[in-house]
PyMOL Python script that loads the backbone (N, CA, C, O; Angstrom):
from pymol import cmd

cmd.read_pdbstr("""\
ATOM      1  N   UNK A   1       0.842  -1.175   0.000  1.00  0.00           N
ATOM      2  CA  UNK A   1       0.000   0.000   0.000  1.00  0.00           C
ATOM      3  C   UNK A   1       0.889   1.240   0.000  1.00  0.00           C
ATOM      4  O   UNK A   1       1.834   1.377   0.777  1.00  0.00           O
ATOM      5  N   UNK A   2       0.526   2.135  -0.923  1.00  0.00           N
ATOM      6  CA  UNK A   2       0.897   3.997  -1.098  1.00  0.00           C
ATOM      7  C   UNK A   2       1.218   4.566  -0.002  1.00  0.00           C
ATOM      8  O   UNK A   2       0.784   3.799   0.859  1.00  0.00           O
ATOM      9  N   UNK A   3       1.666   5.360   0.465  1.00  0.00           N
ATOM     10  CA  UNK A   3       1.399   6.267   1.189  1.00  0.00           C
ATOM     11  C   UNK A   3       0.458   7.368   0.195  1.00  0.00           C
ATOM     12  O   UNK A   3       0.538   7.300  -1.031  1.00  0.00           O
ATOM     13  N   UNK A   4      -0.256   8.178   0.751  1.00  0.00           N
ATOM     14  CA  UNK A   4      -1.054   9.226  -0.024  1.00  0.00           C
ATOM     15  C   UNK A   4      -0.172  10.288   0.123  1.00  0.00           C
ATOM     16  O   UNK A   4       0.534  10.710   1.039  1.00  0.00           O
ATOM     17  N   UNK A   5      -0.477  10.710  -1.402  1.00  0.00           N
ATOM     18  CA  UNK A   5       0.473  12.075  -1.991  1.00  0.00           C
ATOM     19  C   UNK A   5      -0.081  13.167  -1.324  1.00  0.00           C
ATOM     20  O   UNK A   5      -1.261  13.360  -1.030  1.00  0.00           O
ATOM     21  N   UNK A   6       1.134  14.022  -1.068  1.00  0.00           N
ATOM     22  CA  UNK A   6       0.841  15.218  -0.685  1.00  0.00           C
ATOM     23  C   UNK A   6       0.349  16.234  -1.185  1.00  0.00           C
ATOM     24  O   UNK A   6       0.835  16.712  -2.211  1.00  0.00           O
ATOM     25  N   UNK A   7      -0.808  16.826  -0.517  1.00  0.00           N
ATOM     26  CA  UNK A   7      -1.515  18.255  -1.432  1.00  0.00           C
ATOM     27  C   UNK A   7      -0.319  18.941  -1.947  1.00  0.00           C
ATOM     28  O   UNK A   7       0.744  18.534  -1.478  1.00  0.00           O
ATOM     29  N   UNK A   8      -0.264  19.858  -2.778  1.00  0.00           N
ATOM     30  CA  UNK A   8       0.353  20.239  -3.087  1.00  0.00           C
ATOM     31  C   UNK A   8       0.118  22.036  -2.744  1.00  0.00           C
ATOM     32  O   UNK A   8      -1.066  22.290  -2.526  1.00  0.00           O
ATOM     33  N   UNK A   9       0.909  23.068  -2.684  1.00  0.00           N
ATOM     34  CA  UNK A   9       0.652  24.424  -1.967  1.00  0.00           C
ATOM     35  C   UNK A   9      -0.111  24.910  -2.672  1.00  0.00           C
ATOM     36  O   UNK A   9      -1.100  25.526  -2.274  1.00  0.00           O
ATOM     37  N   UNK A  10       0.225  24.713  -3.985  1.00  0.00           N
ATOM     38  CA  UNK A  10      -0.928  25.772  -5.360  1.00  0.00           C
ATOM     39  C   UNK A  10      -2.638  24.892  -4.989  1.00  0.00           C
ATOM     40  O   UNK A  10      -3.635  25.607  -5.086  1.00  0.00           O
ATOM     41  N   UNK A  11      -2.814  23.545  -4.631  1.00  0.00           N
ATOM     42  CA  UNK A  11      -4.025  22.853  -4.857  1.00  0.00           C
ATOM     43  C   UNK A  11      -4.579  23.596  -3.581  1.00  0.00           C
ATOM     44  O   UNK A  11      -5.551  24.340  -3.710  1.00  0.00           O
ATOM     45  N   UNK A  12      -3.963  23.407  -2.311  1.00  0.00           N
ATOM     46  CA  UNK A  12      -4.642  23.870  -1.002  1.00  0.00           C
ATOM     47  C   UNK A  12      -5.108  25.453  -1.238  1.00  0.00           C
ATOM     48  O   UNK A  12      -6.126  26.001  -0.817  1.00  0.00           O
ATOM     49  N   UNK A  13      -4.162  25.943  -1.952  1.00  0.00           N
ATOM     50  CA  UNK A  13      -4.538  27.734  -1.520  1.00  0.00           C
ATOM     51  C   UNK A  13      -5.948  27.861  -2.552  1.00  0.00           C
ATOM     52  O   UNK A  13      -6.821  28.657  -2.205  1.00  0.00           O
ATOM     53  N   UNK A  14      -6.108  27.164  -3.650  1.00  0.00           N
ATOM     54  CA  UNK A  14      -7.445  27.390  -4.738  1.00  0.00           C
ATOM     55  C   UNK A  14      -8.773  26.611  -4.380  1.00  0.00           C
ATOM     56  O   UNK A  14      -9.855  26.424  -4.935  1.00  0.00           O
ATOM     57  N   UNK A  15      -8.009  26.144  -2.856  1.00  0.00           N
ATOM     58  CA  UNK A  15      -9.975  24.817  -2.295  1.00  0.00           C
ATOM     59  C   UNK A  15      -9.773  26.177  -1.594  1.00  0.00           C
ATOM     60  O   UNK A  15     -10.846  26.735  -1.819  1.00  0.00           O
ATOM     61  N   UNK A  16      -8.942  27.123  -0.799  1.00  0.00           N
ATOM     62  CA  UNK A  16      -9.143  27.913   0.126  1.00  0.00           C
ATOM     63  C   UNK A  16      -9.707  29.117  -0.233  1.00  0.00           C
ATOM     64  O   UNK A  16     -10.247  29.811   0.629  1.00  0.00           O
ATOM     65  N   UNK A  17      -9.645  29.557  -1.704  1.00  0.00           N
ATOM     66  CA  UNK A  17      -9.723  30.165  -1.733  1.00  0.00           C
ATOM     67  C   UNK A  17     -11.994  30.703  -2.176  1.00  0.00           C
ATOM     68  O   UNK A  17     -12.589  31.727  -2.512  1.00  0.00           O
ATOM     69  N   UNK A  18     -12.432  29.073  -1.829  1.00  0.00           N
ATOM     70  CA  UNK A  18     -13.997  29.444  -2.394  1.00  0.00           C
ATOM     71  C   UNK A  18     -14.497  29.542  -0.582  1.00  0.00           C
ATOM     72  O   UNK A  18     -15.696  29.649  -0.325  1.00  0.00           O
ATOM     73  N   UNK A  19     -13.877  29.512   0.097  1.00  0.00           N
ATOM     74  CA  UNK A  19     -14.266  29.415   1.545  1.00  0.00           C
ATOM     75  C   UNK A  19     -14.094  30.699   2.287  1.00  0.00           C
ATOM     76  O   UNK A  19     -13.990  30.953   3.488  1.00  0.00           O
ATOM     77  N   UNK A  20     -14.095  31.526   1.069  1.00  0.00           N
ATOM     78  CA  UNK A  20     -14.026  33.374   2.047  1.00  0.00           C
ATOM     79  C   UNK A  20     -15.392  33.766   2.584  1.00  0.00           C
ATOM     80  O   UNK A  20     -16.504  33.456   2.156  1.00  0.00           O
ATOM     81  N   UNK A  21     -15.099  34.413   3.475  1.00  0.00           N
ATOM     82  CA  UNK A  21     -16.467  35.095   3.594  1.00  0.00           C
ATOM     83  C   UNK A  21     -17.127  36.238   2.969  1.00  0.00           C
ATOM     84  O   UNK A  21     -16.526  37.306   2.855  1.00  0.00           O
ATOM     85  N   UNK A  22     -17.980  36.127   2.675  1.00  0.00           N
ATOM     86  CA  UNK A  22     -18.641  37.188   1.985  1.00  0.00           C
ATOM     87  C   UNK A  22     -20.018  38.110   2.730  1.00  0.00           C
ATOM     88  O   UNK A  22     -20.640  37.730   3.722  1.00  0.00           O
ATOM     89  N   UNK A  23     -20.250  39.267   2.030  1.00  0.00           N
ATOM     90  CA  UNK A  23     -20.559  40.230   3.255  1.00  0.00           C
ATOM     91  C   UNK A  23     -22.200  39.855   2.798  1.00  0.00           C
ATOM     92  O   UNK A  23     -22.601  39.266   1.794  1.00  0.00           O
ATOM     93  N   UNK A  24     -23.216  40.637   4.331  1.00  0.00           N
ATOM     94  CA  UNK A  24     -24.267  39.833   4.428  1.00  0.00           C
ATOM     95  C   UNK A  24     -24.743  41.424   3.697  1.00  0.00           C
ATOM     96  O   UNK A  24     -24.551  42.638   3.772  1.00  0.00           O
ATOM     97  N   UNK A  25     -25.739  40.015   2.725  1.00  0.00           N
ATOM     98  CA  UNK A  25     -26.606  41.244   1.671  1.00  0.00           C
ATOM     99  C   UNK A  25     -27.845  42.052   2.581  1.00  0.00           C
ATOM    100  O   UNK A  25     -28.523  41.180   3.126  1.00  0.00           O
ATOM    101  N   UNK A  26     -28.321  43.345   2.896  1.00  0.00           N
ATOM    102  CA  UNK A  26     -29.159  43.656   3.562  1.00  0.00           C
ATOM    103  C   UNK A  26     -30.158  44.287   2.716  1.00  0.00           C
ATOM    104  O   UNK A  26     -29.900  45.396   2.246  1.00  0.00           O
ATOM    105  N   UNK A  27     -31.640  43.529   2.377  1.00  0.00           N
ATOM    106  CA  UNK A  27     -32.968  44.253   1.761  1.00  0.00           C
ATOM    107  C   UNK A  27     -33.894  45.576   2.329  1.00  0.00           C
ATOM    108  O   UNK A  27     -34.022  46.178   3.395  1.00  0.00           O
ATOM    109  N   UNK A  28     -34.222  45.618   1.526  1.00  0.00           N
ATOM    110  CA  UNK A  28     -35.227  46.847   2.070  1.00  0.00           C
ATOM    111  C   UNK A  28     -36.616  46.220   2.605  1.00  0.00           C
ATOM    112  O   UNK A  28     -37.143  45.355   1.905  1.00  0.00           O
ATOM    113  N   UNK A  29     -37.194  46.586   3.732  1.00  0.00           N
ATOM    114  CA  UNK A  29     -38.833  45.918   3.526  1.00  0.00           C
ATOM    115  C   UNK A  29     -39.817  46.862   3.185  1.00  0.00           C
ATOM    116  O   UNK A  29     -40.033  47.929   3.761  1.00  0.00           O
ATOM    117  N   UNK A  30     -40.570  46.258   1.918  1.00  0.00           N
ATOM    118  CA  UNK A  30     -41.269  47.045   1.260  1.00  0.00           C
ATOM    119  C   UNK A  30     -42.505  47.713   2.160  1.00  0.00           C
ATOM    120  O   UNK A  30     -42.796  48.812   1.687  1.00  0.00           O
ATOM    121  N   UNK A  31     -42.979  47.510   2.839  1.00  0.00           N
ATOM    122  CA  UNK A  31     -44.073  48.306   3.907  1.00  0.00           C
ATOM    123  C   UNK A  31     -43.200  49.274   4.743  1.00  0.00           C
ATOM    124  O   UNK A  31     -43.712  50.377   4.552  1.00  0.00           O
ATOM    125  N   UNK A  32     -42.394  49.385   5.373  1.00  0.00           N
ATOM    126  CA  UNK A  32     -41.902  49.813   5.625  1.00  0.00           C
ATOM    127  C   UNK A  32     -40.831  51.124   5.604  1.00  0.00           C
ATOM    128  O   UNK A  32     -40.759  52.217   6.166  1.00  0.00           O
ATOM    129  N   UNK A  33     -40.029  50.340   4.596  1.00  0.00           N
ATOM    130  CA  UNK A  33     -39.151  50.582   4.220  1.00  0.00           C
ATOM    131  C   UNK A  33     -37.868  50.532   4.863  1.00  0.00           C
ATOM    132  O   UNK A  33     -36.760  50.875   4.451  1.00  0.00           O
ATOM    133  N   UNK A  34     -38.130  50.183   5.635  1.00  0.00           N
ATOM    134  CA  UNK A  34     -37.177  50.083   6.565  1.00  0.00           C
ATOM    135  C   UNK A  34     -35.735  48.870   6.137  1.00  0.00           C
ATOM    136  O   UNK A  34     -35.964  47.876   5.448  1.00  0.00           O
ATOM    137  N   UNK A  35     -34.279  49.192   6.690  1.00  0.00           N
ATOM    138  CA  UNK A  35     -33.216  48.301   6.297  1.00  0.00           C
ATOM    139  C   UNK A  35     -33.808  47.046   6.883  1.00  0.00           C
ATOM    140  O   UNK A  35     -34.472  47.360   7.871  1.00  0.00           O
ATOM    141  N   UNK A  36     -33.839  45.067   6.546  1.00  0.00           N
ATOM    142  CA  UNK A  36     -33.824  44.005   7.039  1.00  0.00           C
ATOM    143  C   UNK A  36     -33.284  43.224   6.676  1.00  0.00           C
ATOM    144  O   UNK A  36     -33.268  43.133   5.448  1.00  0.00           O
ATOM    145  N   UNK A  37     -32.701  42.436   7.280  1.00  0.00           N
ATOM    146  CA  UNK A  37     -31.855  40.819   6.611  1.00  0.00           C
ATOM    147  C   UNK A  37     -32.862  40.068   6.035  1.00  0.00           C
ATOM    148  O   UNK A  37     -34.070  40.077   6.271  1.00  0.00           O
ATOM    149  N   UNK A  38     -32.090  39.290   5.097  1.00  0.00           N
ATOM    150  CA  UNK A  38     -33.127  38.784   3.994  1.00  0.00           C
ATOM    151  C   UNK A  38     -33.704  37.232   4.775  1.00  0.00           C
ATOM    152  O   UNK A  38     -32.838  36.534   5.302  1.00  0.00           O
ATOM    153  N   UNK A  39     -34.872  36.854   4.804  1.00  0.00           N
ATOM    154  CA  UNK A  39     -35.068  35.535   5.571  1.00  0.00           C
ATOM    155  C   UNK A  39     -35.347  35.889   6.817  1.00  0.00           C
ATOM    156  O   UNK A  39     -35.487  34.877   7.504  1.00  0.00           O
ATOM    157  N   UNK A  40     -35.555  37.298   7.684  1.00  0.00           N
ATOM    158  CA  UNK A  40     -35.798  37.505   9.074  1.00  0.00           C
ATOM    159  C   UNK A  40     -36.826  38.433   8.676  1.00  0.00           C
ATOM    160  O   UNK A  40     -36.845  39.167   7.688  1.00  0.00           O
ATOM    161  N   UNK A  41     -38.007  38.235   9.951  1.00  0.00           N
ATOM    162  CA  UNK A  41     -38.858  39.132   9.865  1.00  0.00           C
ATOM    163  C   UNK A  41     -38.434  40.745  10.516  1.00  0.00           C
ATOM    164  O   UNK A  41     -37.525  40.783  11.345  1.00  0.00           O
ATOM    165  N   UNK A  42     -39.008  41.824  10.176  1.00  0.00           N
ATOM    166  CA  UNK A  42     -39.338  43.313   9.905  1.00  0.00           C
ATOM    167  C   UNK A  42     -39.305  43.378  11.596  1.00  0.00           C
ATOM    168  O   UNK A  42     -39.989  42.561  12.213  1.00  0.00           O
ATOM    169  N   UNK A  43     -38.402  44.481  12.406  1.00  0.00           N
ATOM    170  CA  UNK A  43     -39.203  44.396  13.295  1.00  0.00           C
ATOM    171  C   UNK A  43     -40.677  46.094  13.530  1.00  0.00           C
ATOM    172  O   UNK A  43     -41.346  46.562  14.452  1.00  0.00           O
ATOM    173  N   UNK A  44     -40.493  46.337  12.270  1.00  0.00           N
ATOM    174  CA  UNK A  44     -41.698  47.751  12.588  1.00  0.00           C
ATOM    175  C   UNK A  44     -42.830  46.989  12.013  1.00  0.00           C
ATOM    176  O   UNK A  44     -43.960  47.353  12.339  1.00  0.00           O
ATOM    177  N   UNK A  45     -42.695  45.983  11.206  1.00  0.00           N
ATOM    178  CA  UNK A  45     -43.581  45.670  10.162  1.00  0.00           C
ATOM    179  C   UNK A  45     -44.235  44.116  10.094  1.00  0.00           C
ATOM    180  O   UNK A  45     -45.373  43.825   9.725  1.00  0.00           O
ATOM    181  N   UNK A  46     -43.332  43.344  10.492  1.00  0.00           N
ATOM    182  CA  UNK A  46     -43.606  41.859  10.694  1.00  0.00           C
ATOM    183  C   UNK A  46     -43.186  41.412   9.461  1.00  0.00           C
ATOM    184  O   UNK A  46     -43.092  40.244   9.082  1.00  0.00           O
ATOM    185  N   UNK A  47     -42.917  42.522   8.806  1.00  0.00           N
ATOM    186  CA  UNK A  47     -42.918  41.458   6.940  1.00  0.00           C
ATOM    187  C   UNK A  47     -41.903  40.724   7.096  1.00  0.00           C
ATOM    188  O   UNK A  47     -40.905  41.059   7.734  1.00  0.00           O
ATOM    189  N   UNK A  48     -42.103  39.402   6.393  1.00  0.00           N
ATOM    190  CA  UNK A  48     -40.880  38.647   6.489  1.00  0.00           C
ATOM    191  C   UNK A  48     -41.301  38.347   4.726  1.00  0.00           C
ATOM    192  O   UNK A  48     -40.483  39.006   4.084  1.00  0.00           O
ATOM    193  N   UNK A  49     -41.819  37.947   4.199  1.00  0.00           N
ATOM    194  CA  UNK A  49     -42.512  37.632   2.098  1.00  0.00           C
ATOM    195  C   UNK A  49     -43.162  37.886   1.943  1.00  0.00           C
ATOM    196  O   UNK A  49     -43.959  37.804   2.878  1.00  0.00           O
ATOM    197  N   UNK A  50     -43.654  38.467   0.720  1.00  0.00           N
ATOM    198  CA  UNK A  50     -45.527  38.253   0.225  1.00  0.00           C
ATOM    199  C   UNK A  50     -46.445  37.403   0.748  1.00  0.00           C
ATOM    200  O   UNK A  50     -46.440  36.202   0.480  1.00  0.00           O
ATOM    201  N   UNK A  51     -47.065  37.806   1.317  1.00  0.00           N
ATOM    202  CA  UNK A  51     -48.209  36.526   2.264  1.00  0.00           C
ATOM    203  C   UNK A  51     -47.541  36.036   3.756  1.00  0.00           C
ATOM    204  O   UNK A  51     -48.014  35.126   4.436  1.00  0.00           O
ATOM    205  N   UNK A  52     -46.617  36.655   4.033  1.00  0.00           N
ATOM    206  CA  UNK A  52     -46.222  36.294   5.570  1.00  0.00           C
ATOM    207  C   UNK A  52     -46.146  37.310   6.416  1.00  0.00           C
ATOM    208  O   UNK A  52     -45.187  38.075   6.315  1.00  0.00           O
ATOM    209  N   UNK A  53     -47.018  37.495   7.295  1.00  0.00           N
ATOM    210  CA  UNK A  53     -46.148  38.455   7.913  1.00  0.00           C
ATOM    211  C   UNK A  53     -46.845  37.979   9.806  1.00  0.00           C
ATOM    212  O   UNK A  53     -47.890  37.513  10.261  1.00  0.00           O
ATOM    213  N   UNK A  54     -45.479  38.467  10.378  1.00  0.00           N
ATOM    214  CA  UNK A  54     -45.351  37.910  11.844  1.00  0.00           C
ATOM    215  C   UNK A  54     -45.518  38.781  12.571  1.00  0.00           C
ATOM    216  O   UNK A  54     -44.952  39.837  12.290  1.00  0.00           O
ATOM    217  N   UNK A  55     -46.486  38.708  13.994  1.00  0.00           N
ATOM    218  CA  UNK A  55     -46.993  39.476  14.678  1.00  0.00           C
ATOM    219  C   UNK A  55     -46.738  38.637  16.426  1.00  0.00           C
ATOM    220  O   UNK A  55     -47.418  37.748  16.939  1.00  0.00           O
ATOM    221  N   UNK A  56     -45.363  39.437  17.041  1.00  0.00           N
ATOM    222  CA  UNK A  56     -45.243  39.086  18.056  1.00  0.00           C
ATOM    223  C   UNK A  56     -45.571  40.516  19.381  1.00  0.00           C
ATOM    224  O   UNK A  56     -44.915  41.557  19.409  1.00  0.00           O
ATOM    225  N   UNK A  57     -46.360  40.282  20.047  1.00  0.00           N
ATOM    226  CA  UNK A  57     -46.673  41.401  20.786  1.00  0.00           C
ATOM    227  C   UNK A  57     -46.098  41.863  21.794  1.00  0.00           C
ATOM    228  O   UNK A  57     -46.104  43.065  22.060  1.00  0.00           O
ATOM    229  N   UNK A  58     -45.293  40.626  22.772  1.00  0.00           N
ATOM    230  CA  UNK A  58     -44.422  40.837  23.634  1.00  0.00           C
ATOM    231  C   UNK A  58     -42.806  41.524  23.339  1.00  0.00           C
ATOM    232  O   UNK A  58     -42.191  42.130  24.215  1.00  0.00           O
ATOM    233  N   UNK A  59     -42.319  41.311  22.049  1.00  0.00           N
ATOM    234  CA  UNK A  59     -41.558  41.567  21.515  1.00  0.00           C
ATOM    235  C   UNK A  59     -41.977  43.322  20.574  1.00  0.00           C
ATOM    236  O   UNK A  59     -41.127  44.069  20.088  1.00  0.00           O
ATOM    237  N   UNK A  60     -42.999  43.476  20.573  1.00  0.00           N
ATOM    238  CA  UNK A  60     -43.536  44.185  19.877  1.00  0.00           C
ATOM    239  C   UNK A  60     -42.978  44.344  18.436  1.00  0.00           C
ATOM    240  O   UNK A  60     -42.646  45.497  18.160  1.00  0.00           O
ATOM    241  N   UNK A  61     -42.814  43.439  17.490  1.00  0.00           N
ATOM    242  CA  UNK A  61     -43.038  42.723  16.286  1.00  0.00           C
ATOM    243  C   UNK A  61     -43.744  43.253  15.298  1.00  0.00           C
ATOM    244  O   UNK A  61     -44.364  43.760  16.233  1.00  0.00           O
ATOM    245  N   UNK A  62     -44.383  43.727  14.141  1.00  0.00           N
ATOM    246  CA  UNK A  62     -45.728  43.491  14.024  1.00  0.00           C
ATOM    247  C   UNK A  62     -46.846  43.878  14.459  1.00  0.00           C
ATOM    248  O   UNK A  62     -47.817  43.866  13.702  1.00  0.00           O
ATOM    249  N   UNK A  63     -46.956  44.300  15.757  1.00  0.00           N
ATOM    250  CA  UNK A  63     -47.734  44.876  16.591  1.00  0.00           C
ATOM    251  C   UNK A  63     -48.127  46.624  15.808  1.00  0.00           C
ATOM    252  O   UNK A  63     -47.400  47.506  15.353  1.00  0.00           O
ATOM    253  N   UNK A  64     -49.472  46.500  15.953  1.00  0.00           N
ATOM    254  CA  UNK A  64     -49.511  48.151  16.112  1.00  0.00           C
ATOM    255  C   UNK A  64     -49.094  48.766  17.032  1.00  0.00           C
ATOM    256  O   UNK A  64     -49.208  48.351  18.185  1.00  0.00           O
ATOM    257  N   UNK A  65     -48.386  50.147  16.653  1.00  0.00           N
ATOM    258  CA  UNK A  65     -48.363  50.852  18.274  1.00  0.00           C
ATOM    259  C   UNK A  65     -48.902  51.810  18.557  1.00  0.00           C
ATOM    260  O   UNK A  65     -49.201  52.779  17.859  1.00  0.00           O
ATOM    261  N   UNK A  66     -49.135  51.524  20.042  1.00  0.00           N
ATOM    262  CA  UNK A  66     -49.573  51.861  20.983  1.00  0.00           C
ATOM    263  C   UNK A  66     -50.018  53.813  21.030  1.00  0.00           C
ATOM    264  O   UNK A  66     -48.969  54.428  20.836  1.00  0.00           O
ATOM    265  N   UNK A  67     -50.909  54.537  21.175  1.00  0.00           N
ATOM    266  CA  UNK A  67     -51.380  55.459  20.838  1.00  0.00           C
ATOM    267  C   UNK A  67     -51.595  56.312  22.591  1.00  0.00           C
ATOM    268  O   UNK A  67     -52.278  56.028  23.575  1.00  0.00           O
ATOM    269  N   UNK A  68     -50.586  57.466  22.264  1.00  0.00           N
ATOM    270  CA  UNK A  68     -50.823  57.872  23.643  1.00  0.00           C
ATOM    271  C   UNK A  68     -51.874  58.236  24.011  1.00  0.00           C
ATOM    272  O   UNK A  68     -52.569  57.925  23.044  1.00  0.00           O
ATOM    273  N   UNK A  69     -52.668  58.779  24.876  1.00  0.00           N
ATOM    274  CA  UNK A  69     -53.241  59.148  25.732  1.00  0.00           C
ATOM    275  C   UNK A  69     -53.205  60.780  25.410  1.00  0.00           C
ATOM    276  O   UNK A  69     -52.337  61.482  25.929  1.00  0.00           O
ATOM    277  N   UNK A  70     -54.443  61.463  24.307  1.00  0.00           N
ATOM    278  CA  UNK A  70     -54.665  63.626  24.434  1.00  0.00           C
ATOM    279  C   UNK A  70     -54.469  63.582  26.205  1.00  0.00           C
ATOM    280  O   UNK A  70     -54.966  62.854  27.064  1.00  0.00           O
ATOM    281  N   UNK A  71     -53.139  65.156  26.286  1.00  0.00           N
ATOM    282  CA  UNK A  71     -52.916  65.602  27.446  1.00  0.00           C
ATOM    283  C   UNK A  71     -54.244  66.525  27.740  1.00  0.00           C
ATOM    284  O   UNK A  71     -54.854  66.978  26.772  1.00  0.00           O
ATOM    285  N   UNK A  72     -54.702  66.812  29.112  1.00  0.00           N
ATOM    286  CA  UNK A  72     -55.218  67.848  29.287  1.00  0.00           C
ATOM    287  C   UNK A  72     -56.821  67.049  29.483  1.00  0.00           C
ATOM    288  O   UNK A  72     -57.836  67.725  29.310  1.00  0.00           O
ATOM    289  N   UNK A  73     -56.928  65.411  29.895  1.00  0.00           N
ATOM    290  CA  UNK A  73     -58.067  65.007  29.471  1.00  0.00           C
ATOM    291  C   UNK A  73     -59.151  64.820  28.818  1.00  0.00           C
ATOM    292  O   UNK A  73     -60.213  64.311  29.175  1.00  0.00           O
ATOM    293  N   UNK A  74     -58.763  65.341  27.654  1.00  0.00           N
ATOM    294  CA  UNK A  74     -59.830  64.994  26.596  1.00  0.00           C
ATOM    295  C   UNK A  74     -59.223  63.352  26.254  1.00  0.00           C
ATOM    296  O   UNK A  74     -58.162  62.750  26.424  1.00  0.00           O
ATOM    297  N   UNK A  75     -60.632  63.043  25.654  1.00  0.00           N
ATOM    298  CA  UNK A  75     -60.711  61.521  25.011  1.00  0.00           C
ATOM    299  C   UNK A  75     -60.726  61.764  23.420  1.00  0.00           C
ATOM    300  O   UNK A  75     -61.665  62.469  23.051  1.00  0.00           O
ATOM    301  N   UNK A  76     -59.744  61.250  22.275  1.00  0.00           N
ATOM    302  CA  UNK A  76     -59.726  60.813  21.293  1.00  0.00           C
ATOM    303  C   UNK A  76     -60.545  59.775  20.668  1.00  0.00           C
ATOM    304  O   UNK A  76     -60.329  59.434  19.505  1.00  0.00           O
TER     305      UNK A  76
END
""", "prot")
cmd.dss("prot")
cmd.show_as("cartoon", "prot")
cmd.util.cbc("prot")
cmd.orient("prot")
């Protein structure tokens, strides 16, 4: 039996070289408009695709917000 041949310096540096990192693409969300990573939901908006959108309330997600209170006691 062989011993197995050695990589050679030119073979290792061209497998190394598809393993860079590359920078994370950031979308726009269309309701919004707001900057989001692509695949995570919105957090002003919930949008995460066409036909999805996520509504966490504790997190306030999605959520409408919250509407102060007219000073001076009047009711809205």
């Amino acid at each position: 039996m062989l011993p197995p041949q050695r990589i050679s310096y030119g073979r290792s540096r061209r497998r190394r070289a598809h393993h860079a990192m590359e920078a994370i693409s950031i979308g726009v969300d269309p309701v919004s408009g707001m900057p989001k990573l692509h695949h995570r939901a919105s957090a002003e908006s919930g949008y995460v695709r066409p036909g999805l959108t996520v509504v966490v309330h504790k997190l306030g997600i999605g959520a409408p917000k919250k509407k102060k209170k007219a000073e001076g006691g009047e009711q809205v």
